[in-house]
C-alpha positions in Angstrom: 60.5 -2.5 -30.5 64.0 -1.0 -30.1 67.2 -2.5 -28.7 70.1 -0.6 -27.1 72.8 -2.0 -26.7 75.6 0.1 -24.5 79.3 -1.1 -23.5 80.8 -4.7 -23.8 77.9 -6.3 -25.5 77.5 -4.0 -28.1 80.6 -5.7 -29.3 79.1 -8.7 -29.7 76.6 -10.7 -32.3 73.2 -9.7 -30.4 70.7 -11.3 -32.7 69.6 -14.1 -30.4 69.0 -11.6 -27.8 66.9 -9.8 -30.9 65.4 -12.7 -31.2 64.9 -13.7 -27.4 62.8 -10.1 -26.9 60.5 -11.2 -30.1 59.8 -14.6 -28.3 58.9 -12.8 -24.9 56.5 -10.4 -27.4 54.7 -12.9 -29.2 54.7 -15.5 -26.0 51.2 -14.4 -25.6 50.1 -13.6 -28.5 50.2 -16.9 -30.5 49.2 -20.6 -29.7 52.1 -22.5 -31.5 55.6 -23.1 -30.0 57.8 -20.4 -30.3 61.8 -21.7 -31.1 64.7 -19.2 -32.4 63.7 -20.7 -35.6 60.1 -19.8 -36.6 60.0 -16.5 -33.7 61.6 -13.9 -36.7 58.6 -15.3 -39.6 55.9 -14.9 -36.5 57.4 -11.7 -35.7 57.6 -9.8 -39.4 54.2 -11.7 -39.9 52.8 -9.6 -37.3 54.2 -6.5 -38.4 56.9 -6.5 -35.2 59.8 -4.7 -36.2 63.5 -4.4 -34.5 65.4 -1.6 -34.1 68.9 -2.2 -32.7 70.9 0.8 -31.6 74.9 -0.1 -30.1 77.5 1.9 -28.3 81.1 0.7 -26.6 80.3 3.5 -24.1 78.1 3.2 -21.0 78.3 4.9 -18.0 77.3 2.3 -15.1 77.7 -0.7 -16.6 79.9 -3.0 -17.9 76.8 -3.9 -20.0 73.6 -2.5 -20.5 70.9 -3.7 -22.2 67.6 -1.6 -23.0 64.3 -3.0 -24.2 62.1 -0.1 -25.4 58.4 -0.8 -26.4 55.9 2.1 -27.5 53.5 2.7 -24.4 49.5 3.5 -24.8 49.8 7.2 -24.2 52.2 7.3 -27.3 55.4 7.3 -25.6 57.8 4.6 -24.5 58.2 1.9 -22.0 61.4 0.7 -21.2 63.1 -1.7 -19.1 67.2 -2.3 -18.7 69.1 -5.2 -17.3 72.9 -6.0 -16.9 74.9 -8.8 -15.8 76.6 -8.6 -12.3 79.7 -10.2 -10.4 82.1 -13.4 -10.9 78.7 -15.5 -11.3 77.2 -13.0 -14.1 74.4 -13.1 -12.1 70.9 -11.1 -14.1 69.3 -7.7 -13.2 67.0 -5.3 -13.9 68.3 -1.7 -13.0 65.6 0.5 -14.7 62.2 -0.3 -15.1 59.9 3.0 -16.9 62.5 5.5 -16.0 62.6 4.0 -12.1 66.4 3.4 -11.3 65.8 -0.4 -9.2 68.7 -3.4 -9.0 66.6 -6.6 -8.8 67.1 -10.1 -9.9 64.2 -11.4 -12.2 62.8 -14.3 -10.4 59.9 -16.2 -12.2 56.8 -14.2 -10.5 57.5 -10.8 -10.0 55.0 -7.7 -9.1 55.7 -4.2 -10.2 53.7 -1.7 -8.5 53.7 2.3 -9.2 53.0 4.7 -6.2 52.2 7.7 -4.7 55.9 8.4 -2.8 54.5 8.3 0.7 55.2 6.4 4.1 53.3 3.4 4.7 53.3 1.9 1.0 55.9 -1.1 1.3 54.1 -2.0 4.4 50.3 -1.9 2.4 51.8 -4.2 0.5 53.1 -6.5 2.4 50.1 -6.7 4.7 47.7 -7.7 1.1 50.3 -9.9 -0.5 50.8 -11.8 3.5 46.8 -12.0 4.0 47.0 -13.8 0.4 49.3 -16.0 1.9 52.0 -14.6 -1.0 55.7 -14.7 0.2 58.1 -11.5 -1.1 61.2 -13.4 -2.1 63.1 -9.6 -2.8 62.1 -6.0 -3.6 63.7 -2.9 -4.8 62.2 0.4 -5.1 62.8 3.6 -6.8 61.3 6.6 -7.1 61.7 10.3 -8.6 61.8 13.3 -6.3 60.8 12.4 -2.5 57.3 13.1 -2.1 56.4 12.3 -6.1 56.0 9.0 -7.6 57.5 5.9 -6.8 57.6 2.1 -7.9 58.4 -1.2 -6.9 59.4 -4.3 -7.9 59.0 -7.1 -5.7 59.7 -11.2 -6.1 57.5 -13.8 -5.3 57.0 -16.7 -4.7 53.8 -18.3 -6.1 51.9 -15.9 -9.3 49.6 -12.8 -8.4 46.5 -13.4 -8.8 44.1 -10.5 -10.9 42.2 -10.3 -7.4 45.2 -9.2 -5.4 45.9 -6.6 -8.1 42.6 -5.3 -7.8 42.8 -5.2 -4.0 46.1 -3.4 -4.5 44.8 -0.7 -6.8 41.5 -0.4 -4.8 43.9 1.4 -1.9 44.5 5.3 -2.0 48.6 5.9 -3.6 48.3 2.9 -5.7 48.2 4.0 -9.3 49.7 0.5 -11.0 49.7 -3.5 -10.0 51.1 -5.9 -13.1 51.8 -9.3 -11.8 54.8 -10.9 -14.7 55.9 -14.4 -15.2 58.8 -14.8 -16.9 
Protein backbone atom coordinates (compact mmCIF):
# COMPACT_ATOMS: atom_id res chain seq x y z
CA UNK A 1 0.00 0.00 0.00
CA UNK A 2 1.28 3.48 -0.70
CA UNK A 3 0.33 6.78 0.85
CA UNK A 4 0.59 10.22 -0.73
CA UNK A 5 0.37 12.84 0.95
CA UNK A 6 0.21 16.35 -1.08
CA UNK A 7 -0.15 20.02 0.47
CA UNK A 8 -1.10 20.98 4.09
CA UNK A 9 -1.21 17.56 5.52
CA UNK A 10 1.99 16.46 4.37
CA UNK A 11 3.10 18.80 7.14
CA UNK A 12 1.68 16.95 9.63
CA UNK A 13 2.32 13.58 11.82
CA UNK A 14 0.23 11.18 9.41
CA UNK A 15 0.76 7.88 11.05
CA UNK A 16 -2.78 7.41 12.36
CA UNK A 17 -4.01 7.98 9.06
CA UNK A 18 -1.20 5.06 8.18
CA UNK A 19 -2.60 3.35 10.55
CA UNK A 20 -6.43 4.14 9.76
CA UNK A 21 -5.84 2.71 5.90
CA UNK A 22 -4.23 -0.67 7.60
CA UNK A 23 -7.48 -1.01 9.75
CA UNK A 24 -9.77 -0.50 6.56
CA UNK A 25 -7.27 -3.47 4.91
CA UNK A 26 -7.41 -6.00 7.39
CA UNK A 27 -11.23 -5.14 8.45
CA UNK A 28 -12.05 -8.13 6.51
CA UNK A 29 -9.55 -10.10 6.61
CA UNK A 30 -9.32 -11.01 10.37
CA UNK A 31 -11.89 -11.94 13.15
CA UNK A 32 -10.43 -10.12 16.23
CA UNK A 33 -11.03 -6.34 16.99
CA UNK A 34 -8.89 -4.17 15.26
CA UNK A 35 -7.68 -0.85 17.57
CA UNK A 36 -4.69 1.70 16.58
CA UNK A 37 -2.89 -0.59 18.89
CA UNK A 38 -2.69 -4.20 17.68
CA UNK A 39 -3.70 -2.92 13.56
CA UNK A 40 0.51 -2.21 12.77
CA UNK A 41 1.48 -6.21 14.46
CA UNK A 42 -1.64 -7.61 12.26
CA UNK A 43 -0.51 -5.60 9.49
CA UNK A 44 3.50 -6.59 9.28
CA UNK A 45 2.10 -10.09 10.31
CA UNK A 46 0.46 -10.31 7.14
CA UNK A 47 3.19 -8.99 5.11
CA UNK A 48 1.19 -5.45 4.56
CA UNK A 49 3.65 -2.84 3.96
CA UNK A 50 3.42 1.18 3.97
CA UNK A 51 4.84 3.30 1.74
CA UNK A 52 4.29 7.04 2.56
CA UNK A 53 5.24 9.55 -0.03
CA UNK A 54 4.74 13.76 1.11
CA UNK A 55 4.79 17.02 -0.79
CA UNK A 56 3.83 20.83 0.47
CA UNK A 57 2.67 21.23 -3.22
CA UNK A 58 -0.73 20.21 -4.60
CA UNK A 59 -2.41 21.66 -7.29
CA UNK A 60 -6.37 21.45 -6.29
CA UNK A 61 -6.33 21.00 -3.01
CA UNK A 62 -5.54 22.43 0.10
CA UNK A 63 -5.07 18.73 1.02
CA UNK A 64 -4.92 15.71 -0.85
CA UNK A 65 -4.73 12.46 0.26
CA UNK A 66 -4.08 9.31 -2.05
CA UNK A 67 -4.53 5.67 -1.12
CA UNK A 68 -2.88 3.45 -3.80
CA UNK A 69 -3.34 -0.43 -3.67
CA UNK A 70 -1.76 -2.83 -6.32
CA UNK A 71 -4.84 -3.97 -8.71
CA UNK A 72 -5.20 -7.70 -10.18
CA UNK A 73 -3.97 -6.88 -13.59
CA UNK A 74 -0.64 -5.70 -11.95
CA UNK A 75 -1.19 -2.12 -11.81
CA UNK A 76 -2.65 0.24 -9.29
CA UNK A 77 -5.88 1.20 -7.78
CA UNK A 78 -6.30 4.37 -6.25
CA UNK A 79 -8.67 6.50 -4.56
CA UNK A 80 -8.09 10.37 -3.16
CA UNK A 81 -10.07 12.34 -0.68
CA UNK A 82 -9.72 15.93 0.74
CA UNK A 83 -11.35 17.90 3.24
CA UNK A 84 -13.74 20.79 2.11
CA UNK A 85 -15.30 24.18 3.51
CA UNK A 86 -15.62 25.95 7.10
CA UNK A 87 -17.09 22.45 8.37
CA UNK A 88 -14.05 20.27 6.90
CA UNK A 89 -16.58 18.34 5.48
CA UNK A 90 -14.93 14.58 3.67
CA UNK A 91 -14.67 13.76 -0.03
CA UNK A 92 -13.60 11.56 -2.45
CA UNK A 93 -12.41 13.45 -5.72
CA UNK A 94 -10.73 10.52 -7.60
CA UNK A 95 -11.64 7.11 -7.56
CA UNK A 96 -9.27 4.69 -10.30
CA UNK A 97 -8.22 7.68 -12.30
CA UNK A 98 -12.19 9.02 -12.46
CA UNK A 99 -12.09 12.78 -11.37
CA UNK A 100 -15.75 12.59 -8.89
CA UNK A 101 -16.49 15.09 -5.65
CA UNK A 102 -18.57 12.91 -3.38
CA UNK A 103 -19.06 12.65 0.27
CA UNK A 104 -18.50 8.98 1.63
CA UNK A 105 -21.71 8.06 3.24
CA UNK A 106 -21.90 4.51 4.88
CA UNK A 107 -23.25 2.45 1.72
CA UNK A 108 -22.03 3.56 -1.35
CA UNK A 109 -22.06 1.84 -4.98
CA UNK A 110 -19.42 2.44 -7.52
CA UNK A 111 -20.26 1.40 -10.92
CA UNK A 112 -17.93 1.50 -14.18
CA UNK A 113 -19.52 2.19 -17.61
CA UNK A 114 -19.76 2.23 -21.10
CA UNK A 115 -19.97 6.42 -21.58
CA UNK A 116 -23.42 6.37 -23.22
CA UNK A 117 -26.90 7.97 -22.70
CA UNK A 118 -29.37 6.19 -20.67
CA UNK A 119 -26.79 4.72 -17.93
CA UNK A 120 -27.74 7.02 -14.75
CA UNK A 121 -31.28 6.27 -15.56
CA UNK A 122 -30.54 2.07 -15.77
CA UNK A 123 -29.56 2.52 -12.61
CA UNK A 124 -31.81 4.27 -11.03
CA UNK A 125 -34.69 2.21 -12.40
CA UNK A 126 -32.78 -1.39 -10.70
CA UNK A 127 -31.68 0.27 -7.53
CA UNK A 128 -35.83 1.96 -7.28
CA UNK A 129 -37.44 -1.62 -8.30
CA UNK A 130 -35.11 -2.83 -5.21
CA UNK A 131 -36.72 -0.41 -3.25
CA UNK A 132 -32.83 1.27 -2.70
CA UNK A 133 -32.94 5.10 -2.24
CA UNK A 134 -29.73 7.17 -4.01
CA UNK A 135 -28.80 9.58 -1.22
CA UNK A 136 -26.03 11.40 -3.89
CA UNK A 137 -24.06 10.52 -6.99
CA UNK A 138 -21.13 11.93 -8.93
CA UNK A 139 -19.86 10.68 -12.10
CA UNK A 140 -16.84 11.03 -14.16
CA UNK A 141 -15.63 9.74 -17.09
CA UNK A 142 -12.62 9.95 -19.68
CA UNK A 143 -13.22 11.15 -23.19
CA UNK A 144 -17.14 11.49 -24.12
CA UNK A 145 -18.14 8.44 -25.69
CA UNK A 146 -15.38 6.08 -23.64
CA UNK A 147 -15.60 4.86 -20.18
CA UNK A 148 -17.28 6.26 -17.43
CA UNK A 149 -17.95 5.64 -13.60
CA UNK A 150 -20.06 6.36 -10.88
CA UNK A 151 -20.34 6.70 -7.44
CA UNK A 152 -23.59 6.88 -5.98
CA UNK A 153 -24.89 6.94 -1.93
CA UNK A 154 -27.35 4.94 -0.48
CA UNK A 155 -29.30 4.42 1.77
CA UNK A 156 -29.66 0.80 2.96
CA UNK A 157 -26.39 -1.85 1.63
CA UNK A 158 -26.46 -3.43 -2.09
CA UNK A 159 -27.22 -6.53 -2.10
CA UNK A 160 -24.84 -9.23 -4.39
CA UNK A 161 -28.19 -9.71 -6.44
CA UNK A 162 -28.56 -6.15 -7.47
CA UNK A 163 -24.94 -6.17 -8.59
CA UNK A 164 -25.51 -9.06 -10.57
CA UNK A 165 -28.61 -7.49 -12.11
CA UNK A 166 -26.54 -4.42 -12.80
CA UNK A 167 -23.69 -6.22 -14.54
CA UNK A 168 -26.21 -8.56 -16.43
CA UNK A 169 -27.19 -5.06 -18.59
CA UNK A 170 -25.17 -4.19 -21.79
CA UNK A 171 -22.45 -0.94 -20.83
CA UNK A 172 -22.11 -2.19 -17.39
CA UNK A 173 -18.58 -3.43 -16.95
CA UNK A 174 -18.25 -3.01 -12.89
CA UNK A 175 -20.93 -2.95 -9.65
CA UNK A 176 -18.92 -3.01 -5.99
CA UNK A 177 -21.36 -2.25 -3.25
CA UNK A 178 -18.77 -0.58 -0.03
CA UNK A 179 -19.62 -0.03 3.53
CA UNK A 180 -17.54 2.00 5.20
Amino acid sequence: MKIDYRGEVANFDTRLLDVSAQKGLLARMVHEPLNFVNTPALAKERGFKIETSRSSESADFTSLVTLRLPSEDGGESAVSGTLVGPRMRPRIVEILGYTMDIEPEKHMLFIRNEDQPGMIGRIGAVLGDHGINIGNMAVGRGEPGSRAAMTITVDDPVPDEVLRELLSIPGFSEARAITL
